[in-house]
C-alpha positions as YAML, in Angstrom:
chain: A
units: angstrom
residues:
- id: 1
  name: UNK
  ca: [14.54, -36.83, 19.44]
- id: 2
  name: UNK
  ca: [13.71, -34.46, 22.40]
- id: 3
  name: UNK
  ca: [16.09, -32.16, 21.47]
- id: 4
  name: UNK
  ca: [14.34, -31.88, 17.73]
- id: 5
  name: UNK
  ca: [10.67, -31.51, 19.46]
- id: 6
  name: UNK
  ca: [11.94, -29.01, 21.60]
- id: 7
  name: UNK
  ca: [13.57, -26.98, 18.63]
- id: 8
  name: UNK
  ca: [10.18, -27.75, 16.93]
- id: 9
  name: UNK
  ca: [8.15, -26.57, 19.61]
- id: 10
  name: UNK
  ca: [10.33, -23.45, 20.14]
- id: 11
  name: UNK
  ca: [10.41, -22.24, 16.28]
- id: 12
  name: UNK
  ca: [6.47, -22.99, 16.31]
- id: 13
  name: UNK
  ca: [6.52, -20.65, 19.43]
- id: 14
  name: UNK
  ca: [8.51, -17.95, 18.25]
- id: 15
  name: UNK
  ca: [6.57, -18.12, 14.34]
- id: 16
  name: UNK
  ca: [3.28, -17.49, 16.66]
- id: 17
  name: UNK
  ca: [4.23, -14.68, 18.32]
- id: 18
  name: UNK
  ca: [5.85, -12.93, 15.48]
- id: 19
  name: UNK
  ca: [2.67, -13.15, 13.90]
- id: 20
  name: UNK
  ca: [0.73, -12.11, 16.74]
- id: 21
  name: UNK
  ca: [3.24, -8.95, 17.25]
- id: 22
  name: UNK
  ca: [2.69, -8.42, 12.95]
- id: 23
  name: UNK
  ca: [-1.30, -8.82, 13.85]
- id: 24
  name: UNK
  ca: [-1.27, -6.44, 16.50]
- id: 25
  name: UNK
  ca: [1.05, -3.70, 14.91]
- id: 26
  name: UNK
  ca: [-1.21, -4.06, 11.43]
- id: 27
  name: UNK
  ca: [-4.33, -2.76, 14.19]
- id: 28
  name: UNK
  ca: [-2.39, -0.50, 15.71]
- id: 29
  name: UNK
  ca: [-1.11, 1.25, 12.65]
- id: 30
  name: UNK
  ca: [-5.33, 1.37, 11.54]
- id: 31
  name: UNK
  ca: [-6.32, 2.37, 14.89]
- id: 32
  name: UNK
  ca: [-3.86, 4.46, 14.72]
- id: 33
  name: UNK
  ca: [-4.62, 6.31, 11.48]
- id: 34
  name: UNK
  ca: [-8.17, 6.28, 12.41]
- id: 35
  name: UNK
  ca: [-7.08, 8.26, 15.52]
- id: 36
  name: UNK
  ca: [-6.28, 10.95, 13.86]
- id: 37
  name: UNK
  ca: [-9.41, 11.35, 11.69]
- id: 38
  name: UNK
  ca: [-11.44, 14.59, 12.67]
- id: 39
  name: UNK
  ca: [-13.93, 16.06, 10.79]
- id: 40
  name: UNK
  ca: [-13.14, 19.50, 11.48]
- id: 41
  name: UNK
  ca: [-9.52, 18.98, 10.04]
- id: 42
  name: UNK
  ca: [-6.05, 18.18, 11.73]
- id: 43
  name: UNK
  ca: [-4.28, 21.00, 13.44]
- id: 44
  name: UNK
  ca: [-0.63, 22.07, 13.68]
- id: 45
  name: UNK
  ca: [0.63, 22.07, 9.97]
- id: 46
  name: UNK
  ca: [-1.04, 24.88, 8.53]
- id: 47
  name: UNK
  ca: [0.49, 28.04, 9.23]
- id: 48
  name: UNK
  ca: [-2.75, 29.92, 7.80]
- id: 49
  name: UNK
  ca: [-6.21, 30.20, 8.03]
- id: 50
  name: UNK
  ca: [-8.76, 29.87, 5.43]
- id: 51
  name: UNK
  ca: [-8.41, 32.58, 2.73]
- id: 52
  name: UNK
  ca: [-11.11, 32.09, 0.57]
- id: 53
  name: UNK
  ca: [-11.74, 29.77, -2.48]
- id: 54
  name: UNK
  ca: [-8.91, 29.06, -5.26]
- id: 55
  name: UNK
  ca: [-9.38, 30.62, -8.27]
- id: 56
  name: UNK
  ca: [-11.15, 29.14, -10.94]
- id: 57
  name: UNK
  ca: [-8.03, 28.16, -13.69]
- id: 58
  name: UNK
  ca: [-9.89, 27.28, -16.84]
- id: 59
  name: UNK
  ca: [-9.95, 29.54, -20.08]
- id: 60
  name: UNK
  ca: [-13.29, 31.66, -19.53]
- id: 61
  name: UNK
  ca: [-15.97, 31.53, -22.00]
- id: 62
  name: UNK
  ca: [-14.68, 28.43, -23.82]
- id: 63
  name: UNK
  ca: [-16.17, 24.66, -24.16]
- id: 64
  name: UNK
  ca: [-14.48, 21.59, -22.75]
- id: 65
  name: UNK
  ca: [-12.31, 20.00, -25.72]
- id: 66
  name: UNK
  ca: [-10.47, 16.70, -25.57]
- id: 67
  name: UNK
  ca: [-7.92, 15.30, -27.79]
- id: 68
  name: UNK
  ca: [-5.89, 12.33, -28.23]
- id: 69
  name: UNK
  ca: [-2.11, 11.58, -30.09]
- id: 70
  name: UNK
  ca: [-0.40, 8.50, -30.86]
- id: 71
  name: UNK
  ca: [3.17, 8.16, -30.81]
- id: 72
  name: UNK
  ca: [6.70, 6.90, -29.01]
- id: 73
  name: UNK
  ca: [7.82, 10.19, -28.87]
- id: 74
  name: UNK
  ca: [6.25, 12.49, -25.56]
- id: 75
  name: UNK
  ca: [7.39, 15.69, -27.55]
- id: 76
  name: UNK
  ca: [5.79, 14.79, -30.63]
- id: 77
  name: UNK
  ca: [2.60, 13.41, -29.23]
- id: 78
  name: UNK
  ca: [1.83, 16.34, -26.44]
- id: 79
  name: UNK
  ca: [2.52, 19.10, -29.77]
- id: 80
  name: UNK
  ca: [0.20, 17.05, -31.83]
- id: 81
  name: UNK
  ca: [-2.68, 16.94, -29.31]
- id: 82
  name: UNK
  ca: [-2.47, 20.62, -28.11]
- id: 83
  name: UNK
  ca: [-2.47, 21.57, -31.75]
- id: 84
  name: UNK
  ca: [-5.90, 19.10, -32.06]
- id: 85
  name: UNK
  ca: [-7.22, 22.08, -29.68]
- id: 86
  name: UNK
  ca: [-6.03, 25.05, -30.66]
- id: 87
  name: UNK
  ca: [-2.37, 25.16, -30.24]
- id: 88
  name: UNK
  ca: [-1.16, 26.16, -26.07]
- id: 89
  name: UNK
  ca: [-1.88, 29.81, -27.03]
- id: 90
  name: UNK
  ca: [-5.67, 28.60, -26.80]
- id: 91
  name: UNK
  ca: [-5.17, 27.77, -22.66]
- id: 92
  name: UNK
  ca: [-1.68, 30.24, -21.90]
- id: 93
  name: UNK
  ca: [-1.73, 34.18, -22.47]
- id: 94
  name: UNK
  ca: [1.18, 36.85, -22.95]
- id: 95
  name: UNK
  ca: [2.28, 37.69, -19.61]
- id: 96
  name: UNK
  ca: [0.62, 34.87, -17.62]
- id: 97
  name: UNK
  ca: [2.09, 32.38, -15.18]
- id: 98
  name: UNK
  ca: [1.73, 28.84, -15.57]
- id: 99
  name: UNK
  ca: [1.52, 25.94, -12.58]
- id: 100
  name: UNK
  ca: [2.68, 22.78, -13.53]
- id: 101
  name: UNK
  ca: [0.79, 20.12, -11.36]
- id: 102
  name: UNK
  ca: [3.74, 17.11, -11.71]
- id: 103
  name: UNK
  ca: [3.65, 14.00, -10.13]
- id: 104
  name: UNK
  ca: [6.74, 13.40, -8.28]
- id: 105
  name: UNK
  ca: [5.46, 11.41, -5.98]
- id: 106
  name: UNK
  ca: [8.20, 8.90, -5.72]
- id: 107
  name: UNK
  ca: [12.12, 8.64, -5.68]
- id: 108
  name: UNK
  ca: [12.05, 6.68, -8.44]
- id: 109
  name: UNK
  ca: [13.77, 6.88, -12.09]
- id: 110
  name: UNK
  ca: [11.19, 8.46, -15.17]
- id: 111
  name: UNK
  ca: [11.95, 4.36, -17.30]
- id: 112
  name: UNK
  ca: [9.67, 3.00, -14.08]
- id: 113
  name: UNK
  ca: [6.39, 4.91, -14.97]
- id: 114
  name: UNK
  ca: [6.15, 6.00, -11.19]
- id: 115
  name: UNK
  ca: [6.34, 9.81, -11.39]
- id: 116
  name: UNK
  ca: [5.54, 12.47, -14.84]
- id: 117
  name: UNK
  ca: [8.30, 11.84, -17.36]
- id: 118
  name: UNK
  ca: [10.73, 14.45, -17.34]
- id: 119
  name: UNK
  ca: [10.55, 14.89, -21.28]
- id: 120
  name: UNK
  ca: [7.10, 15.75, -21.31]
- id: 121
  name: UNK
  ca: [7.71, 18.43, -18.42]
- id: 122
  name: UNK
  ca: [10.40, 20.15, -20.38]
- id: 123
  name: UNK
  ca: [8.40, 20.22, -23.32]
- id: 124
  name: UNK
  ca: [5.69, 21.38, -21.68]
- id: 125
  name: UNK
  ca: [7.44, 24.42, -20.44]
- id: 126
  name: UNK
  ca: [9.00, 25.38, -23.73]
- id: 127
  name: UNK
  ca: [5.65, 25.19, -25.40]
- id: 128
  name: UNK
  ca: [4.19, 27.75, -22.49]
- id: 129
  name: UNK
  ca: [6.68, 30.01, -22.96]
- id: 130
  name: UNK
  ca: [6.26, 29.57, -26.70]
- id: 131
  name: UNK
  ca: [2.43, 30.82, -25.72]
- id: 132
  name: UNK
  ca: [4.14, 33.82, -23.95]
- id: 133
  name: UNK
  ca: [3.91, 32.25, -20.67]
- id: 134
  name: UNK
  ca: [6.25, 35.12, -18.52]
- id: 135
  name: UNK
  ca: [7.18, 32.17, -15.74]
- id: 136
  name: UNK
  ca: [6.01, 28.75, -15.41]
- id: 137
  name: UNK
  ca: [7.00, 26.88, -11.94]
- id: 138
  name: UNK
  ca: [6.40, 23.17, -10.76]
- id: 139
  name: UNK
  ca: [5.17, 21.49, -7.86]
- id: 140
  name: UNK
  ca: [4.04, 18.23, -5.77]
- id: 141
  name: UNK
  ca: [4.04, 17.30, -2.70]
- id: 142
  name: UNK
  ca: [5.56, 14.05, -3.05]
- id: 143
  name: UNK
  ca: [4.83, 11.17, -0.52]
- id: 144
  name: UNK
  ca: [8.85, 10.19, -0.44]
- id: 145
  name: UNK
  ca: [11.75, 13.19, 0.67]
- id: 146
  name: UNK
  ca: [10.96, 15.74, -1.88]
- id: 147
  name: UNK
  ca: [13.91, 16.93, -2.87]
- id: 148
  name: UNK
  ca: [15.11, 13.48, -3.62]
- id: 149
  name: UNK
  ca: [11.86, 12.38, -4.98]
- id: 150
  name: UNK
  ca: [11.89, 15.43, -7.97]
- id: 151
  name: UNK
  ca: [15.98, 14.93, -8.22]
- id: 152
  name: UNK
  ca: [15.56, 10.90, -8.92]
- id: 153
  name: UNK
  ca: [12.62, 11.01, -11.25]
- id: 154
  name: UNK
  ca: [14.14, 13.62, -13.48]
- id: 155
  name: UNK
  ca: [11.62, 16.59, -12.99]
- id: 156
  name: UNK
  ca: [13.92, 18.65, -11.27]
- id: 157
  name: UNK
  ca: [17.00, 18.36, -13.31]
- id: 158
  name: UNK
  ca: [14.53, 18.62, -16.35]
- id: 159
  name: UNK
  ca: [13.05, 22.08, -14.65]
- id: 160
  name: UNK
  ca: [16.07, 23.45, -14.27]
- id: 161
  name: UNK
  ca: [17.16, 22.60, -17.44]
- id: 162
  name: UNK
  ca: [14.37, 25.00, -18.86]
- id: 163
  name: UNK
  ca: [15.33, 27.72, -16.11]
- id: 164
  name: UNK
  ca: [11.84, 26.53, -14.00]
- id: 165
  name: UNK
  ca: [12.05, 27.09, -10.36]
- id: 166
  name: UNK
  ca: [10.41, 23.92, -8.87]
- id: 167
  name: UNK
  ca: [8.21, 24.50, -5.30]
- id: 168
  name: UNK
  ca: [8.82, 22.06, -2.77]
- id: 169
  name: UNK
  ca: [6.41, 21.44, 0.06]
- id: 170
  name: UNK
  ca: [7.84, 23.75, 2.77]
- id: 171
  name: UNK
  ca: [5.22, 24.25, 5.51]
- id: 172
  name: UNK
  ca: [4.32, 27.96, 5.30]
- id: 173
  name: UNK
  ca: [3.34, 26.84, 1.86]
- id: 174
  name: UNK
  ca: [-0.12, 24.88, 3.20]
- id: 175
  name: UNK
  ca: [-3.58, 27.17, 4.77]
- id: 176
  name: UNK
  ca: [-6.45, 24.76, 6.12]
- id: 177
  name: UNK
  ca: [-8.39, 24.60, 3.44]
- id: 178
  name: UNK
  ca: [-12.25, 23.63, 2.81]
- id: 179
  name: UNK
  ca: [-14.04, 22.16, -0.44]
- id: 180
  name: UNK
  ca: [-18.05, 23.76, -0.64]
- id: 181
  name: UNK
  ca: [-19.51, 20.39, -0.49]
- id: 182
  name: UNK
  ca: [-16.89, 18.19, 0.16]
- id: 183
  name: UNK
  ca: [-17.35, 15.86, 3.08]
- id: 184
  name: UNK
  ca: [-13.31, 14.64, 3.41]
- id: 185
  name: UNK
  ca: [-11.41, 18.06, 2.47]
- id: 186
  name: UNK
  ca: [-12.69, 20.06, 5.18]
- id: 187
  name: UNK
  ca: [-10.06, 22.27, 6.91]
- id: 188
  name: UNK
  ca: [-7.41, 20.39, 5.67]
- id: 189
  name: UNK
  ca: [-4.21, 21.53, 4.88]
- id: 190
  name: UNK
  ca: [-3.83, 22.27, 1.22]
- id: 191
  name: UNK
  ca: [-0.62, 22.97, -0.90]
- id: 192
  name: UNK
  ca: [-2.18, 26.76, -1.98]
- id: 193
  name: UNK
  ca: [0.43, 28.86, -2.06]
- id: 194
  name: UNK
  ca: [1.93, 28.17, -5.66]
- id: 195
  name: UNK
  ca: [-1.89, 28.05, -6.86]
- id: 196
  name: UNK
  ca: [-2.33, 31.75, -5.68]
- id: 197
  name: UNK
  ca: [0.91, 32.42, -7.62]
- id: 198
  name: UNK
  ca: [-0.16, 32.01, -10.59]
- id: 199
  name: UNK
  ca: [-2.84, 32.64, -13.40]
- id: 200
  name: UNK
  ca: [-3.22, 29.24, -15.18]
- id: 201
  name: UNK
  ca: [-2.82, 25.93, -13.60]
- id: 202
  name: UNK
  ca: [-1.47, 22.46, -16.10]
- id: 203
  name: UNK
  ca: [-1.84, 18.87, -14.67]
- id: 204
  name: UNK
  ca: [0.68, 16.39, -15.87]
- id: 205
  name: UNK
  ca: [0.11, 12.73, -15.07]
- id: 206
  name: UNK
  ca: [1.38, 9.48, -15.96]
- id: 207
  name: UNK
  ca: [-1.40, 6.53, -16.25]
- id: 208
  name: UNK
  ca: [-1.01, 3.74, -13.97]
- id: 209
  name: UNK
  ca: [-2.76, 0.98, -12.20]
- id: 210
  name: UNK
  ca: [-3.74, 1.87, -8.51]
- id: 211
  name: UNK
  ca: [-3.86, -0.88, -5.72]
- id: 212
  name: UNK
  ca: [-6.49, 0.96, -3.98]
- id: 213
  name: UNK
  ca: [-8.54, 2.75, -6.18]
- id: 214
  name: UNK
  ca: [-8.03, 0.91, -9.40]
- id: 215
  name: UNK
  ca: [-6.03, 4.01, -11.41]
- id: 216
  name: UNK
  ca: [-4.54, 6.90, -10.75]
- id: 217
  name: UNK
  ca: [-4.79, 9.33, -13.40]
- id: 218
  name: UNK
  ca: [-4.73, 13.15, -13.81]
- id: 219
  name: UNK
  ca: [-7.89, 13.48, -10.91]
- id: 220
  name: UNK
  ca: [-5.41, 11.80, -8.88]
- id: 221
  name: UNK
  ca: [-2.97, 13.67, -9.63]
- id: 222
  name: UNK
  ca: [-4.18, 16.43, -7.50]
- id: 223
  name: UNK
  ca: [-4.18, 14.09, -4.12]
- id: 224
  name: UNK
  ca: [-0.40, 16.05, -4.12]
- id: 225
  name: UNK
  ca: [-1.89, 18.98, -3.07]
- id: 226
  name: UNK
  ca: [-3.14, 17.48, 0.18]
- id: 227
  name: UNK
  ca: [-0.47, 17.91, 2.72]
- id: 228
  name: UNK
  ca: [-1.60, 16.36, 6.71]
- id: 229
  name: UNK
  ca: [-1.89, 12.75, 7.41]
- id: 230
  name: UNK
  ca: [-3.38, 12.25, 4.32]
- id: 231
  name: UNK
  ca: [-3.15, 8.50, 4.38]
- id: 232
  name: UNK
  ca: [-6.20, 8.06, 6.14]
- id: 233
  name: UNK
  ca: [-8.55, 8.80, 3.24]
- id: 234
  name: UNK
  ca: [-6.84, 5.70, 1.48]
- id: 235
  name: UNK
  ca: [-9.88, 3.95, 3.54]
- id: 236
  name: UNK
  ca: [-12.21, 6.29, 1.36]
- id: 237
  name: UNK
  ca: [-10.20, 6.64, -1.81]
- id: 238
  name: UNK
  ca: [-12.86, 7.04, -4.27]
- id: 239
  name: UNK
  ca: [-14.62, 9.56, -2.24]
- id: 240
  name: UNK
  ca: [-11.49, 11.92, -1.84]
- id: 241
  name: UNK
  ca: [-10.22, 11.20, -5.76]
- id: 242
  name: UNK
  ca: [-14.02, 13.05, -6.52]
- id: 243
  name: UNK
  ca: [-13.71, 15.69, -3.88]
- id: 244
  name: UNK
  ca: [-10.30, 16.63, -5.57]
- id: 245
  name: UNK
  ca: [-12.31, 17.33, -8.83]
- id: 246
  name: UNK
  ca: [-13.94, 19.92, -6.63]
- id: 247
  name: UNK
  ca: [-10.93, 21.11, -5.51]
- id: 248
  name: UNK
  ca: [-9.41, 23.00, -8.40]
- id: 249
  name: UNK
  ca: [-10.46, 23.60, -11.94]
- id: 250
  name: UNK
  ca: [-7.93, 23.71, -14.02]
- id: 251
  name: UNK
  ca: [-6.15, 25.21, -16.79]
- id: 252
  name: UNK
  ca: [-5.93, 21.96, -19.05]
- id: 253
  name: UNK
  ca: [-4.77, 18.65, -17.70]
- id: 254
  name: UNK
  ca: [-2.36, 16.04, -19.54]
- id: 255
  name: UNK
  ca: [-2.35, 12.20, -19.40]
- id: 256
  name: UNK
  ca: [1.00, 10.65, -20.42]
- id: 257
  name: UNK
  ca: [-0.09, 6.63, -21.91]
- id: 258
  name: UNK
  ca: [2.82, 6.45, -23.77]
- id: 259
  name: UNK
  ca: [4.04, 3.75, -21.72]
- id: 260
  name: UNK
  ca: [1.84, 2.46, -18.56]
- id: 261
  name: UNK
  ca: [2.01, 0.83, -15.36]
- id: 262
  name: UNK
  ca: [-0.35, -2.44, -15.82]
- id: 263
  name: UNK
  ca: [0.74, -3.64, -12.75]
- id: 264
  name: UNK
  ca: [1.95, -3.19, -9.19]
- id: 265
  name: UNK
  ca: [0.69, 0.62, -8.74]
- id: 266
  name: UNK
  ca: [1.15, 3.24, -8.06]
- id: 267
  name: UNK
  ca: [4.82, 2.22, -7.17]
- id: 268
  name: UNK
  ca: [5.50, -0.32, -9.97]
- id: 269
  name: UNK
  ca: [9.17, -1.21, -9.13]
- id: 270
  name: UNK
  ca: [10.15, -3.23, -12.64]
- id: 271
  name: UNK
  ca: [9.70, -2.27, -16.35]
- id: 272
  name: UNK
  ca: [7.50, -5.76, -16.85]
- id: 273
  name: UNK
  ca: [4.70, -3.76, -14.99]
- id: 274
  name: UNK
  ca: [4.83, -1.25, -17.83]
- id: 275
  name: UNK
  ca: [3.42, -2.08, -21.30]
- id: 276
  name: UNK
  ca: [3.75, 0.36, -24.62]
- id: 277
  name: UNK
  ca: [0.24, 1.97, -24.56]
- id: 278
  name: UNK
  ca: [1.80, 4.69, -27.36]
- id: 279
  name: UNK
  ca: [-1.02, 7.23, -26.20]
- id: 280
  name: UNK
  ca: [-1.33, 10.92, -25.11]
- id: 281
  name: UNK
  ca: [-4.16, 12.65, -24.10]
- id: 282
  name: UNK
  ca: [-4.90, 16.08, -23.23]
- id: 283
  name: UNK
  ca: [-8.23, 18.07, -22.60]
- id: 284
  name: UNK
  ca: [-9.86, 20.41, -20.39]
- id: 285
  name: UNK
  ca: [-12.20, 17.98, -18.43]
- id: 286
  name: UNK
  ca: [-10.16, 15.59, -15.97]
- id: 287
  name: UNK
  ca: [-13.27, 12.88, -15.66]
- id: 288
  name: UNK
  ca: [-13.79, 13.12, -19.15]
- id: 289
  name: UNK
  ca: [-9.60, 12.39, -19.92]
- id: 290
  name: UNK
  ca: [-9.59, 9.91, -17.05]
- id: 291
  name: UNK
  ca: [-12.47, 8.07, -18.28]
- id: 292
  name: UNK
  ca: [-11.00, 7.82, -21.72]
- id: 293
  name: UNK
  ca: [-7.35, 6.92, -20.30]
- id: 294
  name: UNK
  ca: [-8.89, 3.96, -18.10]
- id: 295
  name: UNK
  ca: [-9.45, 2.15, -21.19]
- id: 296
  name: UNK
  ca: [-5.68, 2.13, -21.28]
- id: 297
  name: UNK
  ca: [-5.56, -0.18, -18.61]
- id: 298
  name: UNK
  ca: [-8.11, -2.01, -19.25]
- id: 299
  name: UNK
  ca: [-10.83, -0.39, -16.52]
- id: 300
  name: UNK
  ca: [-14.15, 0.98, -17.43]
- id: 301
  name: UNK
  ca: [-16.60, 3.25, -15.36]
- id: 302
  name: UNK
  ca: [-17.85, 0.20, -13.03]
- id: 303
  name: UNK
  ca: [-14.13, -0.55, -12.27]
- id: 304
  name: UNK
  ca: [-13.55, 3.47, -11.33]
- id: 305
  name: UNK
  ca: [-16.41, 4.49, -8.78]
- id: 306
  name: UNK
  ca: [-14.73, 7.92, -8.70]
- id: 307
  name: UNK
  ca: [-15.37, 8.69, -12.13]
- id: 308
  name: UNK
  ca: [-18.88, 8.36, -11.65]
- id: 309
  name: UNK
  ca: [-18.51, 10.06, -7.91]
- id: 310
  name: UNK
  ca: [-16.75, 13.36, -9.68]
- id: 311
  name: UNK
  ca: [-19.25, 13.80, -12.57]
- id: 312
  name: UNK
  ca: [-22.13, 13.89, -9.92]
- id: 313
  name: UNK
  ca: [-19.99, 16.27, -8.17]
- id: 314
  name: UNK
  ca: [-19.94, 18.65, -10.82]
- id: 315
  name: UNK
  ca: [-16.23, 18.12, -11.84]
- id: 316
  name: UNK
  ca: [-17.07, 17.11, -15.17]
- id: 317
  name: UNK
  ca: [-18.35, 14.40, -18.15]
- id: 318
  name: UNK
  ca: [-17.76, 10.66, -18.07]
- id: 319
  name: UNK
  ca: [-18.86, 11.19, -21.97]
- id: 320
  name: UNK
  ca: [-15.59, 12.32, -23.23]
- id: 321
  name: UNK
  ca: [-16.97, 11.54, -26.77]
- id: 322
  name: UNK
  ca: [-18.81, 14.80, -26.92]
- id: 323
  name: UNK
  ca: [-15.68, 16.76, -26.34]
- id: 324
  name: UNK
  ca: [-13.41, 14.83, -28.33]
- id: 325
  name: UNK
  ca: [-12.12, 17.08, -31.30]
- id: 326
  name: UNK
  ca: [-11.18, 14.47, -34.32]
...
C-alpha cells in the first residue's frame, strides 16, 4: 500500500513538473519571439540596403476584372476563367518575364491541399508562354527546407517539366525592405530579387482554412516574400496579411478552390480536411478574389478582419461584384 502511494505520489510529481517545464518553455518561446521584435527591422539577413519601391506589376491603364470557373479539372477551369478576361495575352506581353508567386510553403504532397497544385503551375506557364512570355520563373520562400518543400509538393518537378527555373530563398536574394505606410514591414527583409527580375508578377494560391487568421488565400500568399523571423507577426496576423496588399501589386492573382482545406490549416495533414469546392477564380484585385473565395469556406468579411484592413489600405475592393465579368 505504501509502495502504491509512493508510486502515486512520484508520477503526480513528475506529471507536475513536466507541465511546469511545458509552461515555462511555451513563455519562453513568446518571450522569446517578442525579443526579437524591433520596429526599425531585424539585422543580419539582408545583404542589401533599401533600393527603392517595387515596381508596380499590374497591366497599366486597365480596370480591375474578376472571374470565376467551375470544374474538376485545374487546366480546364484556369483557361476558362482567363478567357472570361481577355485571354493571358490581356495581363502577359511578347518579350516579357513572368513571376510566378507559388505557395510551397510546406513539404507536403499537392492531394493534401497544403501548397499550389503542381497542375495548375504547369499550366500556368504554358499559357504565359502561349502569351509570348520570353521566361517565366517561380518562387517562395517556404517555411519548411526549400528545396524539399518545392520537390515534395510537386512544383519543382512540375517547373522543370516546363523548362522553368524555380528561385529558392538564398540570402543575397533578400534587401531590408519598407512598405509607405505600413506599420509591421518596416526594414524587413523582403524576397526582392526575383521581383526586380521580371516585368509581370502571377500569384497562385490554394484556398484553405487558417488557424490564426481564419484563411489564407492569395493576400496571404505573399507572407512568402517575408524572409527574417517572421513568426512574430503571427501575434498581429491580420495587420501584416493587409500590409502585404501594400506590398506588391500585381500582375493578376489566381485562387485554386477546386478542392479546399476546411479544416486543420494551413497544414491540413489528411484528405478529410479537404472538401470538393470545384471552383477557380482569377482577377486582378486580391481583396476582391479573397473576399469572394472566403465564401468557399464558409467565412464572410466579419470572420476576415484583413479583408476589411487591406481595402482601407488601398489594396483593393471587398465588392468583387463590380468587377466580376459574367
Amino acid at each position: 500500500m505504501n509502495h502504491d502511494r509512493q508510486k502515486h505520489s512520484f508520477d503526480r510529481r513528475s506529471f507536475l513538473r513536466r507541465l511546469a517545464g511545458t509552461l515555462l518553455g511555451i513563455a519562453g518561446v513568446a518571450t522569446w519571439g517578442f525579443s526579437f521584435w524591433d520596429r526599425q527591422g531585424p539585422s543580419g539577413i539582408e545583404q542589401h540596403a533599401e533600393t527603392g519601391g517595387l515596381p508596380d506589376f499590374s497591366v497599366p491603364d486597365q480596370a480591375d476584372v474578376l472571374a470565376v470557373a467551375h470544374g474538376q479539372d485545374r487546366g480546364r477551369s484556369v483557361t476558362a476563367a482567363l478567357q472570361a478576361l481577355g485571354g493571358m495575352a490581356r495581363f502577359v506581353r511578347p518579350g516579357e518575364r513572368v513571376l510566378l508567386k507559388v505557395n510551397a510553403a510546406f513539404a507536403a504532397p499537392a492531394m493534401l491541399g497544403a501548397t499550389t497544385h503542381p497542375d495548375l503551375v504547369r499550366h500556368v506557364i504554358r499559357l504565359c508562354r502561349e502569351a509570348g512570355a520570353a521566361r517565366v520563373i517561380v518562387t517562395d520562400n517556404p517555411i519548411n527546407d526549400p528545396a524539399s518543400c518545392f520537390e515534395l509538393s510537386g512544383i519543382g518537378p512540375a517547373a522543370r517539366a516546363e523548362g522553368v527555373e524555380v528561385i529558392l530563398p538564398a540570402r543575397d536574394r533578400f534587401e531590408t525592405y519598407s512598405v509607405p505606410g505600413a506599420r509591421l514591414i518596416r526594414r524587413w527583409p523582403v524576397l526582392t530579387a526575383p521581383l526586380r527580375r521580371v516585368d509581370k508578377v502571377i500569384g497562385l494560391a490554394p484556398v484553405k482554412n487558417h488557424l490564426r487568421s481564419g484563411a489564407s488565400l492569395t493576400l496571404k500568399n505573399w507572407y512568402g516574400l517575408l524572409g527574417g523571423r517572421r513568426n512574430i507577426f503571427h501575434q498581429q496576423v491580420h495587420t501584416i496579411i493587409a500590409e502585404l496588399g501594400m506590398l506588391i501589386k500585381p500582375t493578376l492573382v489566381i485562387l485554386d478552390g477546386t478542392m479546399s482545406m476546411m479544416h486543420n490549416g494551413p497544414t491540413g495533414g489528411s484528405m478529410d480536411d479537404l472538401k470538393p469546392t470545384h471552383t477557380l477564380i482569377a482577377g486582378t484585385d486580391p481583396v476582391a478574389v479573397d473576399t469572394l473565395g472566403a465564401k468557399l469556406l464558409g467565412k464572410t468579411l466579419e470572420d476576415l478582419p484583413f479583408l476589411r484592413m487591406a481595402e482601407r489600405a488601398g489594396a483593393g475592393t471587398t465588392d468583387y461584384e463590380k468587377l466580376m465579368v459574367r
